[in-house]
PQR file of N, CA, C, O and H, with PARSE charges and radii, in Angstrom:
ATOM      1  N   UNK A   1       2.074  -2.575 -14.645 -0.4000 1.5000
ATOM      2  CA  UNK A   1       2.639  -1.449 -13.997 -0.0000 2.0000
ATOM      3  C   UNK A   1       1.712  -1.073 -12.857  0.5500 1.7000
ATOM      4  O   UNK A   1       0.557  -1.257 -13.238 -0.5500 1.4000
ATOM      5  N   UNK A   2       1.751  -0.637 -11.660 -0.4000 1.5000
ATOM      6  CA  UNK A   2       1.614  -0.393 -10.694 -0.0000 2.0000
ATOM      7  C   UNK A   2       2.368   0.667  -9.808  0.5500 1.7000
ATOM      8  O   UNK A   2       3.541   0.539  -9.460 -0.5500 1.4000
ATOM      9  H   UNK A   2       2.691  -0.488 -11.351  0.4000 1.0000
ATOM     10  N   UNK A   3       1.595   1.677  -9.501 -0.4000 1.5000
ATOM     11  CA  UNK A   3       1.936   3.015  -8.429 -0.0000 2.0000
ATOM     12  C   UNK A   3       0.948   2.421  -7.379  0.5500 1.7000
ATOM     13  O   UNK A   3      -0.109   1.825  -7.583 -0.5500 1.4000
ATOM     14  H   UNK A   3       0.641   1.781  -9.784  0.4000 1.0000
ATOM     15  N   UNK A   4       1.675   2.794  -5.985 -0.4000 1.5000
ATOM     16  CA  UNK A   4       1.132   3.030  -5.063 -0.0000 2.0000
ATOM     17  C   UNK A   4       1.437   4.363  -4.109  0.5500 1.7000
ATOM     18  O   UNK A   4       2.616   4.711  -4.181 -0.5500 1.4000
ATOM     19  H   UNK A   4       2.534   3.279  -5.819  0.4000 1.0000
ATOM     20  N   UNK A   5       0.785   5.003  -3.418 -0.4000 1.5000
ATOM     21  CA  UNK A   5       0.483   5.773  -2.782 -0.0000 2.0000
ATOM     22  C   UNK A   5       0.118   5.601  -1.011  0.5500 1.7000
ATOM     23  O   UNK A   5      -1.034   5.308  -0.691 -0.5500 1.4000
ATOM     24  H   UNK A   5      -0.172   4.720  -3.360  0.4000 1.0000
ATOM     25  N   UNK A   6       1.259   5.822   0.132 -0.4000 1.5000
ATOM     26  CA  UNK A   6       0.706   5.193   1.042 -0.0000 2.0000
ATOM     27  C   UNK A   6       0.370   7.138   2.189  0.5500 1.7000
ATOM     28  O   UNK A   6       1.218   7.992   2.447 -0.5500 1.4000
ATOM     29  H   UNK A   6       2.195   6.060  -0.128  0.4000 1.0000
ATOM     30  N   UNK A   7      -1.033   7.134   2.534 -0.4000 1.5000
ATOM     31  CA  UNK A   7      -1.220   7.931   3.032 -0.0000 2.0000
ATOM     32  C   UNK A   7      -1.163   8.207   4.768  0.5500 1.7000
ATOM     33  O   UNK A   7      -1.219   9.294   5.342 -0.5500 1.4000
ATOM     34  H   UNK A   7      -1.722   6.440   2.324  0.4000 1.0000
ATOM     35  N   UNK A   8      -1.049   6.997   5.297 -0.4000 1.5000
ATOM     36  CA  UNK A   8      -0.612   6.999   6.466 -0.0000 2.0000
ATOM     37  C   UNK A   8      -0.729   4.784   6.456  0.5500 1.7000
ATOM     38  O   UNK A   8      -1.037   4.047   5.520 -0.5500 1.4000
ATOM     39  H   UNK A   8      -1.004   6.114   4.831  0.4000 1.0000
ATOM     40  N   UNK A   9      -0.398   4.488   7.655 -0.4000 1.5000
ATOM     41  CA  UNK A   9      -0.354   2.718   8.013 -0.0000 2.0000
ATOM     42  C   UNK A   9      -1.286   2.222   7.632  0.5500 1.7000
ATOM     43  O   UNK A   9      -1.305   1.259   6.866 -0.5500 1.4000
ATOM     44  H   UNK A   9      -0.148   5.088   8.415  0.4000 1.0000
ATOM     45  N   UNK A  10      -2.320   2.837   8.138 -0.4000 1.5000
ATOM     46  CA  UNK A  10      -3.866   2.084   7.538 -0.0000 2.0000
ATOM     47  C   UNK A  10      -4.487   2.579   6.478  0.5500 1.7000
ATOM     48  O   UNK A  10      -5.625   2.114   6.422 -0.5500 1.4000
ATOM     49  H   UNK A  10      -2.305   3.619   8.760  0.4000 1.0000
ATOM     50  N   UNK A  11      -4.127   3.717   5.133 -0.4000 1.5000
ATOM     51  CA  UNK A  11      -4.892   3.589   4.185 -0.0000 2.0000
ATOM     52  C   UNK A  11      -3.957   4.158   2.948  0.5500 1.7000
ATOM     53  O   UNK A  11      -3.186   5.073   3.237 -0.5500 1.4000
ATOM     54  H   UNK A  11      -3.202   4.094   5.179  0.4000 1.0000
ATOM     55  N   UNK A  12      -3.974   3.739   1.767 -0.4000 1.5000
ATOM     56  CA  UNK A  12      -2.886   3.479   0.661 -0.0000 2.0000
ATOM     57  C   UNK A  12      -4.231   3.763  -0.022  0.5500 1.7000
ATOM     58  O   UNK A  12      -5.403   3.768   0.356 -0.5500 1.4000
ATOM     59  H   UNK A  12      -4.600   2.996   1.532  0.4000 1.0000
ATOM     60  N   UNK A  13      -3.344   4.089  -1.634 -0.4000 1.5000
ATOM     61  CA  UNK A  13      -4.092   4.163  -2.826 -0.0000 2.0000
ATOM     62  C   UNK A  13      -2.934   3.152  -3.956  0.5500 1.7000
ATOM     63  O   UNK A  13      -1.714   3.228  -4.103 -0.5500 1.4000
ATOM     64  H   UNK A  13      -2.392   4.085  -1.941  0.4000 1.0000
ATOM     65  N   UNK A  14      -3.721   2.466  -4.443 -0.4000 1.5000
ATOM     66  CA  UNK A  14      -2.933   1.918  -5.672 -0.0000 2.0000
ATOM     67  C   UNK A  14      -3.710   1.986  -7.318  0.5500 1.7000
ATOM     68  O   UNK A  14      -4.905   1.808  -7.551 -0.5500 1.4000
ATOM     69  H   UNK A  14      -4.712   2.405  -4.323  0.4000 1.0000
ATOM     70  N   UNK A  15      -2.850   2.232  -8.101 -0.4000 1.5000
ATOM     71  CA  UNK A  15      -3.468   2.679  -9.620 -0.0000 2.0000
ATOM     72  C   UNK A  15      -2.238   1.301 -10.282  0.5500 1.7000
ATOM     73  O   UNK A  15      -1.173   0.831  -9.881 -0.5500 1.4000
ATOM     74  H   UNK A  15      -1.879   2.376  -7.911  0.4000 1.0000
ATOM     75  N   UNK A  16      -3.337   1.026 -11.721 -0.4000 1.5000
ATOM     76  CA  UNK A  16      -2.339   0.173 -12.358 -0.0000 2.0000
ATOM     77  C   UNK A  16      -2.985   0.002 -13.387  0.5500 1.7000
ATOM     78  O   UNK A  16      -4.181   0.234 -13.562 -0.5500 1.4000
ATOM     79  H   UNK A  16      -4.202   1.408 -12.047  0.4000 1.0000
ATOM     80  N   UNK A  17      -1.992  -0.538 -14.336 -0.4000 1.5000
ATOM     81  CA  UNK A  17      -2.181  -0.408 -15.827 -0.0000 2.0000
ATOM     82  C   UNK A  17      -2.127  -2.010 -16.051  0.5500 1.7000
ATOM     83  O   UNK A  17      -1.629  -2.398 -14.995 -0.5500 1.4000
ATOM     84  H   UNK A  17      -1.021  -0.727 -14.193  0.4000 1.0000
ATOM     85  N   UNK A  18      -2.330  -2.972 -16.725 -0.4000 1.5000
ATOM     86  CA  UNK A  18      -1.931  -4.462 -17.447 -0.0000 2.0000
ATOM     87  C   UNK A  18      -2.606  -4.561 -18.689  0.5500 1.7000
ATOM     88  O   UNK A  18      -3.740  -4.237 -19.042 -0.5500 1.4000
ATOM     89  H   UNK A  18      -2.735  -2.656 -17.583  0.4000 1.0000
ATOM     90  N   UNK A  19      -1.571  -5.126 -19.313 -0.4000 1.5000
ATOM     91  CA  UNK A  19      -1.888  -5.600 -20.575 -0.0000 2.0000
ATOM     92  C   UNK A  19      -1.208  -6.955 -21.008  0.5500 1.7000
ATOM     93  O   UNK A  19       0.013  -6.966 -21.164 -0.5500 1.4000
ATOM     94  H   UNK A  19      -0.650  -5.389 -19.026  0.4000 1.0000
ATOM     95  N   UNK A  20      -2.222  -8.514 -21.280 -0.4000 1.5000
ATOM     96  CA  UNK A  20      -2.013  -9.632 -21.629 -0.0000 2.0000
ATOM     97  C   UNK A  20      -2.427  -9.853 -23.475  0.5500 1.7000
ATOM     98  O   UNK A  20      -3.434  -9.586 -24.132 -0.5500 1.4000
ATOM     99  H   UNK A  20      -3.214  -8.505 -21.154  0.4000 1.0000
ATOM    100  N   UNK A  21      -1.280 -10.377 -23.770 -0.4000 1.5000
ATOM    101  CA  UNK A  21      -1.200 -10.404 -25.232 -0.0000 2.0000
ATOM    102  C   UNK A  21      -1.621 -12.249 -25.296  0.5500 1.7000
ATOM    103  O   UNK A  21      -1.008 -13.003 -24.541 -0.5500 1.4000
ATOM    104  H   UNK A  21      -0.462 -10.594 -23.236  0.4000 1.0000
ATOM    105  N   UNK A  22      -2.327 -12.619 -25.929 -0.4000 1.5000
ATOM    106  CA  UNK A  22      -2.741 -13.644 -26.152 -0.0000 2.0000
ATOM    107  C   UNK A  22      -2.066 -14.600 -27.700  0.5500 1.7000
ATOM    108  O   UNK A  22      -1.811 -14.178 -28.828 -0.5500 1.4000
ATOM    109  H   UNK A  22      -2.826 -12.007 -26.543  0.4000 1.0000
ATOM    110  N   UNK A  23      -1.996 -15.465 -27.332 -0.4000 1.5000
ATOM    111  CA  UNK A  23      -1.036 -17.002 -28.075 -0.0000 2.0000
ATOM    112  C   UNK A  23      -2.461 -17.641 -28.769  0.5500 1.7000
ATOM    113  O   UNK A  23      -3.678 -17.505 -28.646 -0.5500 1.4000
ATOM    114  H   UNK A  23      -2.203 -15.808 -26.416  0.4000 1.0000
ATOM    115  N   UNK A  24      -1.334 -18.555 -29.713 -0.4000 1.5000
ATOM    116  CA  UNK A  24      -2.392 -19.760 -29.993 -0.0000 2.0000
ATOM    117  C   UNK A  24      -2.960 -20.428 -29.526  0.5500 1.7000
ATOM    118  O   UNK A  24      -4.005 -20.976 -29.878 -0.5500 1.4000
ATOM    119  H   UNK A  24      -0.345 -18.665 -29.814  0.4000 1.0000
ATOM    120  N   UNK A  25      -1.866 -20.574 -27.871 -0.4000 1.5000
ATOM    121  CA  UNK A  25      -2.184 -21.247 -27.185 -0.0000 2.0000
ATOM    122  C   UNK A  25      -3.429 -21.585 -26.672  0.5500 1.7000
ATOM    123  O   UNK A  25      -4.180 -22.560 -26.714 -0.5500 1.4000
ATOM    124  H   UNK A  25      -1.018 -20.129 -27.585  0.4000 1.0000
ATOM    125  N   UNK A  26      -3.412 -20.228 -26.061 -0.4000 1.5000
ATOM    126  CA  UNK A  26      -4.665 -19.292 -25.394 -0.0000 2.0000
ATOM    127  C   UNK A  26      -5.849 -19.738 -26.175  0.5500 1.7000
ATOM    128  O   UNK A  26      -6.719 -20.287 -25.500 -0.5500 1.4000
ATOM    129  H   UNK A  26      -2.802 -19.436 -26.026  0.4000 1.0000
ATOM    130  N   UNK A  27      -6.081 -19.617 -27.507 -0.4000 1.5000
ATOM    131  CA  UNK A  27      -7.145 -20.254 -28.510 -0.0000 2.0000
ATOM    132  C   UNK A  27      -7.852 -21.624 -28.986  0.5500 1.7000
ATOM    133  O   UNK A  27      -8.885 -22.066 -29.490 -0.5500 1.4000
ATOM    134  H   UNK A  27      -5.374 -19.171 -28.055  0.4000 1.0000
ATOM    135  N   UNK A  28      -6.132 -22.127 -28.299 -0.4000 1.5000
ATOM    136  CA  UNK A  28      -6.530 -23.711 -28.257 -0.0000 2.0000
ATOM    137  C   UNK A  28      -7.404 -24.259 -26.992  0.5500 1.7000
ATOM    138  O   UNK A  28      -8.255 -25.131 -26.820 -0.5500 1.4000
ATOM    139  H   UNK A  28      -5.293 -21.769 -27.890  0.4000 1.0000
ATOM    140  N   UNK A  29      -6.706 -23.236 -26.167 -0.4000 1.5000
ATOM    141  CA  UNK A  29      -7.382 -24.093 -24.846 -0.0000 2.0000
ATOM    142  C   UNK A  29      -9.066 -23.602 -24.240  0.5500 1.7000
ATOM    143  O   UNK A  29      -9.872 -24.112 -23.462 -0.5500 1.4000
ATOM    144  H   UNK A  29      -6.015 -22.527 -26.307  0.4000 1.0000
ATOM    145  N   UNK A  30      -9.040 -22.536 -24.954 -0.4000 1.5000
ATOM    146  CA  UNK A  30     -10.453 -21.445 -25.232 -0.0000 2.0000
ATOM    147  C   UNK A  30     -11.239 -22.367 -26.054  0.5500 1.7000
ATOM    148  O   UNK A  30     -12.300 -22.823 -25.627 -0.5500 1.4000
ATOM    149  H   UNK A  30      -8.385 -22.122 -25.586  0.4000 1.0000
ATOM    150  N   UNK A  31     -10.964 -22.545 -26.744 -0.4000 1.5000
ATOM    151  CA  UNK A  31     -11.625 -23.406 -28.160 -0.0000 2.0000
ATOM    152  C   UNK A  31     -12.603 -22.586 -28.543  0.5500 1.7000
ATOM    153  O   UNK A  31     -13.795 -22.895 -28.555 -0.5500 1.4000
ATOM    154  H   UNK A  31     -10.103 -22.174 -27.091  0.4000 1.0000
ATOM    155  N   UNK A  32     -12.013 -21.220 -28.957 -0.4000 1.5000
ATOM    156  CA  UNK A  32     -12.503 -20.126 -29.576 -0.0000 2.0000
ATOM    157  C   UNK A  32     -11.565 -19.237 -29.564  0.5500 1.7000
ATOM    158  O   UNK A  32     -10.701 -19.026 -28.712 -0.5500 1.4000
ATOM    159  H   UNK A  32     -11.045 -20.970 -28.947  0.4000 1.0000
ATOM    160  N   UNK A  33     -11.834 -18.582 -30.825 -0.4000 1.5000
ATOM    161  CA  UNK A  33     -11.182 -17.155 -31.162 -0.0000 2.0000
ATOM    162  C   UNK A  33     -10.733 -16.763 -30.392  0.5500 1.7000
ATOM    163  O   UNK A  33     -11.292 -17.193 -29.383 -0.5500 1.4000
ATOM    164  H   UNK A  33     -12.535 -18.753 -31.517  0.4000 1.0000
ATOM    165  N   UNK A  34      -9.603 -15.825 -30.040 -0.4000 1.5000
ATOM    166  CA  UNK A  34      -9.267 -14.779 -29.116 -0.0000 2.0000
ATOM    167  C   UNK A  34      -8.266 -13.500 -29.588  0.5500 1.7000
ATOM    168  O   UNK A  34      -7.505 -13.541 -30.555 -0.5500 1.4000
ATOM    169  H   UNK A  34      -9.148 -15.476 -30.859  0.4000 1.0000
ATOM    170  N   UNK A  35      -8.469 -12.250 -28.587 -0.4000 1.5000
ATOM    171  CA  UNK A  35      -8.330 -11.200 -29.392 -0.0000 2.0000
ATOM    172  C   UNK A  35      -6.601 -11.213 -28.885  0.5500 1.7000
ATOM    173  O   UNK A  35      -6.225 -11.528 -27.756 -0.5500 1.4000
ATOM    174  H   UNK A  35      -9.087 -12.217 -27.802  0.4000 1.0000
ATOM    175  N   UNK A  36      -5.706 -10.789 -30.025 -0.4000 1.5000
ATOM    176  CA  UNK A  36      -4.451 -10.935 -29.432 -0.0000 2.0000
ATOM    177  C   UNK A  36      -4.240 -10.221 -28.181  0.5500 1.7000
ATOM    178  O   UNK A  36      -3.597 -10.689 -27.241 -0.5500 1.4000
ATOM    179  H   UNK A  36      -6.011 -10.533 -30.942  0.4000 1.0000
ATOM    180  N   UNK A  37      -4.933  -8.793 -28.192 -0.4000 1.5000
ATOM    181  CA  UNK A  37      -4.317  -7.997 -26.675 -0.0000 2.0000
ATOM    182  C   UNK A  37      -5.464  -7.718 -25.780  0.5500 1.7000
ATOM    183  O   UNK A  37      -6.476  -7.439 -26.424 -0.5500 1.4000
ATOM    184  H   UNK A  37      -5.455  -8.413 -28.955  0.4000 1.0000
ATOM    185  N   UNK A  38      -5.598  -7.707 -24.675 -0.4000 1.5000
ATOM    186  CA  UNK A  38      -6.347  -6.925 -23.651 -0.0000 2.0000
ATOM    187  C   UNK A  38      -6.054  -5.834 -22.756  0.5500 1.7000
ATOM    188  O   UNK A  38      -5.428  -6.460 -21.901 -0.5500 1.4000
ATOM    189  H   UNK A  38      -4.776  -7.933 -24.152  0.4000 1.0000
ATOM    190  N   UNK A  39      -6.067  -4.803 -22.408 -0.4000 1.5000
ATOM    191  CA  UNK A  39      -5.838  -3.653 -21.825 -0.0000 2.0000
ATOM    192  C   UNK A  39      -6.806  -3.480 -20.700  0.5500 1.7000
ATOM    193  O   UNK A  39      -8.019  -3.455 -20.910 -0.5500 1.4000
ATOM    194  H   UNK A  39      -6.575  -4.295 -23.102  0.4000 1.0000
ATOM    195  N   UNK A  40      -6.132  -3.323 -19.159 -0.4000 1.5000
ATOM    196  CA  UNK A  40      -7.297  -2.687 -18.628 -0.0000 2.0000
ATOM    197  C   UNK A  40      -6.375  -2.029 -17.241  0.5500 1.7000
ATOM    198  O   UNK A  40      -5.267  -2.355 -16.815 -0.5500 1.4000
ATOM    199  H   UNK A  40      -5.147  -3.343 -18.988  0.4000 1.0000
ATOM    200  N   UNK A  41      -7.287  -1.045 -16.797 -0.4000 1.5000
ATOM    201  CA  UNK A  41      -6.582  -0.453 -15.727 -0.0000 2.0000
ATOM    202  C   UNK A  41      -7.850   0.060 -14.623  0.5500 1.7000
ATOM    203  O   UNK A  41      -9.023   0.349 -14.861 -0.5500 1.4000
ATOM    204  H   UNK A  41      -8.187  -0.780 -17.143  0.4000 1.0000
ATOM    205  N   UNK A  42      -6.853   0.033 -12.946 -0.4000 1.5000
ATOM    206  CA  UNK A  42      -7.550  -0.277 -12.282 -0.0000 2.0000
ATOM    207  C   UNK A  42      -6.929   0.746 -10.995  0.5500 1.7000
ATOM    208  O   UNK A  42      -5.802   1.223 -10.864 -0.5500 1.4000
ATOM    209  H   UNK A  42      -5.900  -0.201 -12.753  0.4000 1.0000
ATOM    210  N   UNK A  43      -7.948   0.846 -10.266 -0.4000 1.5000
ATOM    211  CA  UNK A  43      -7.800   1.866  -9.072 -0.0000 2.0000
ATOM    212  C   UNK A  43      -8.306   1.478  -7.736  0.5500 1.7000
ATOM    213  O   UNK A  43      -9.414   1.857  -7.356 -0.5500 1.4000
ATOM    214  H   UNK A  43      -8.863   0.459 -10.372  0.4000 1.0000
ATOM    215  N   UNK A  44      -7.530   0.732  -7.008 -0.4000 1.5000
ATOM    216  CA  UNK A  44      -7.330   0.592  -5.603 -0.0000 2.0000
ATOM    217  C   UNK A  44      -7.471   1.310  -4.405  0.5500 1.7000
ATOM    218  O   UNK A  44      -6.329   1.670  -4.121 -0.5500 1.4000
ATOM    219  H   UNK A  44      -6.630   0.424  -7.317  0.4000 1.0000
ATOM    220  N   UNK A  45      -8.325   1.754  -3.466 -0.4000 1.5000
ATOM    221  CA  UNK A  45      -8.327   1.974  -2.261 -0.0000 2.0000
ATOM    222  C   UNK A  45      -8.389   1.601  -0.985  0.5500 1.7000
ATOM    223  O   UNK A  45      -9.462   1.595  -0.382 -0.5500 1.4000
ATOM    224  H   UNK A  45      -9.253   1.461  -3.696  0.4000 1.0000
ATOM    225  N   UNK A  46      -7.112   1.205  -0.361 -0.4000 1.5000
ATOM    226  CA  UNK A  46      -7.259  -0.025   0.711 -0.0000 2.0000
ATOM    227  C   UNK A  46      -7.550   1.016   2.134  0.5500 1.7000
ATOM    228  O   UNK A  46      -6.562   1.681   2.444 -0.5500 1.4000
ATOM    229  H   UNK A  46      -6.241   1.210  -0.851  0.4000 1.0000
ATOM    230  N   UNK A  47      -8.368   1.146   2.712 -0.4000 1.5000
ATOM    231  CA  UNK A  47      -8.789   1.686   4.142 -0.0000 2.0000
ATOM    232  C   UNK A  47      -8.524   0.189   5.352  0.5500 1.7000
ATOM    233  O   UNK A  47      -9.146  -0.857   5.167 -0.5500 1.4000
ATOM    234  H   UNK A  47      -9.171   0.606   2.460  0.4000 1.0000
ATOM    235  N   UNK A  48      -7.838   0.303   6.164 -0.4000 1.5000
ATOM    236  CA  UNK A  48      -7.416  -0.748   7.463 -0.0000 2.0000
ATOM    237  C   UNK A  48      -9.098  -0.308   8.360  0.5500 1.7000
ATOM    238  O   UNK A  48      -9.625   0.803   8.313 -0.5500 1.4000
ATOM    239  H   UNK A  48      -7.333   1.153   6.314  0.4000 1.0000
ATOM    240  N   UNK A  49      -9.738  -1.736   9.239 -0.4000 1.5000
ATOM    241  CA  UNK A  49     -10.952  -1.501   9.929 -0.0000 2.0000
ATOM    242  C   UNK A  49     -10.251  -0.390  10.856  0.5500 1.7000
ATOM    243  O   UNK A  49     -10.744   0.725  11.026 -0.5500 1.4000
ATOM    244  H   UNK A  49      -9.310  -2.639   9.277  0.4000 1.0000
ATOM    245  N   UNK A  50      -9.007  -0.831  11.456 -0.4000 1.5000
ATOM    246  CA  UNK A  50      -8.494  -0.454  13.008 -0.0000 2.0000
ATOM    247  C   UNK A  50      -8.520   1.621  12.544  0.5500 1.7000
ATOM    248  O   UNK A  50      -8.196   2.368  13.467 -0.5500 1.4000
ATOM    249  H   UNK A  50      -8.606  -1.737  11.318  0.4000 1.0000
ATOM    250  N   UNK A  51      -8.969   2.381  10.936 -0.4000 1.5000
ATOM    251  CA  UNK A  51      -9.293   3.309  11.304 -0.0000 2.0000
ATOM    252  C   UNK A  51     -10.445   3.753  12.325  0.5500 1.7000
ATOM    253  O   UNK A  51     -10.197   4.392  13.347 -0.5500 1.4000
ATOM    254  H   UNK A  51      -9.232   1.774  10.186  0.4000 1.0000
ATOM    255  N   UNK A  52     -11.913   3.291  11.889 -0.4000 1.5000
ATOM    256  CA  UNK A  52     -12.319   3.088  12.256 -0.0000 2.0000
ATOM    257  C   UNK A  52     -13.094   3.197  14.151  0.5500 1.7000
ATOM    258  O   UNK A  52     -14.180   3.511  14.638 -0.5500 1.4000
ATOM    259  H   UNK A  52     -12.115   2.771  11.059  0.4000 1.0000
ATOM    260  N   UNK A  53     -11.814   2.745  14.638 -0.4000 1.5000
ATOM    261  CA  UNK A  53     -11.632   2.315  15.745 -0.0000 2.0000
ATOM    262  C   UNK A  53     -10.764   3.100  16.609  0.5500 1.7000
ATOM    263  O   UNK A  53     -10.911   3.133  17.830 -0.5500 1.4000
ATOM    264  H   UNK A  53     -10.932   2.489  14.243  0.4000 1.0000
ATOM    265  N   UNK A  54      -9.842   3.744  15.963 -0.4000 1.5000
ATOM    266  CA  UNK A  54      -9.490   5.377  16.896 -0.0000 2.0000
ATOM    267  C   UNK A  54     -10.205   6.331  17.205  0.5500 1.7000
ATOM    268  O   UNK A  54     -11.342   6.386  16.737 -0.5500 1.4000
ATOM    269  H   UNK A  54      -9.723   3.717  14.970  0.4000 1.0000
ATOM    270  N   UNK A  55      -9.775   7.237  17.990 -0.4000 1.5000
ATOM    271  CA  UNK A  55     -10.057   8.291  18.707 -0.0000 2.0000
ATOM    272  C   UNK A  55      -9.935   9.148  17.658  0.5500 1.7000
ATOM    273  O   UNK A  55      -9.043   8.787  16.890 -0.5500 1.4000
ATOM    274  H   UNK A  55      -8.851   7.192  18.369  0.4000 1.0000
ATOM    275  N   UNK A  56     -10.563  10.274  17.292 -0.4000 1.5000
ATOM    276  CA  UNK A  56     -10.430  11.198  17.005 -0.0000 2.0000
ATOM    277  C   UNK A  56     -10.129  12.327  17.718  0.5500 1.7000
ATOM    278  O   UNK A  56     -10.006  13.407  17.141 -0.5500 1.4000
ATOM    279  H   UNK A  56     -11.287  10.568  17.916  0.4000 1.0000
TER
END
C-alpha cells in the first residue's frame, strides 16, 4: 500500500506499508529457515535539484 502526497512539481511525499509472506519455497532457495511474514513501512521524500535553482 502506498499514499502519496504531491506538494507542488518538484517535491512529493510518499508513505507505505508492505508485507511479504514467505513459502517453502523461499526456504529452499535460502537454505535456511525463514520467518513466514515480514512487515515494514517506509517514508519517502522526493525534493527535484531544479528547486534549488529558482528565484525566490
Amino acid at each position: 500500500m502506498q499514499l502519496k502526497y504531491v506538494f507542488s512539481p518538484d517535491v512529493s511525499l510518499s508513505v507505505g506499508y508492505t508485507q511479504m509472506i514467505g513459502t517453502e519455497t523461499m526456504a529452499i532457495l535460502k537454505r535456511e529457515g525463514v520467518s513466514n511474514q515480514a512487515n515494514w513501512g517506509w517514508v519517502s521524500l522526493v525534493v527535484s535539484p531544479s528547486v534549488f535553482s529558482k528565484m525566490w
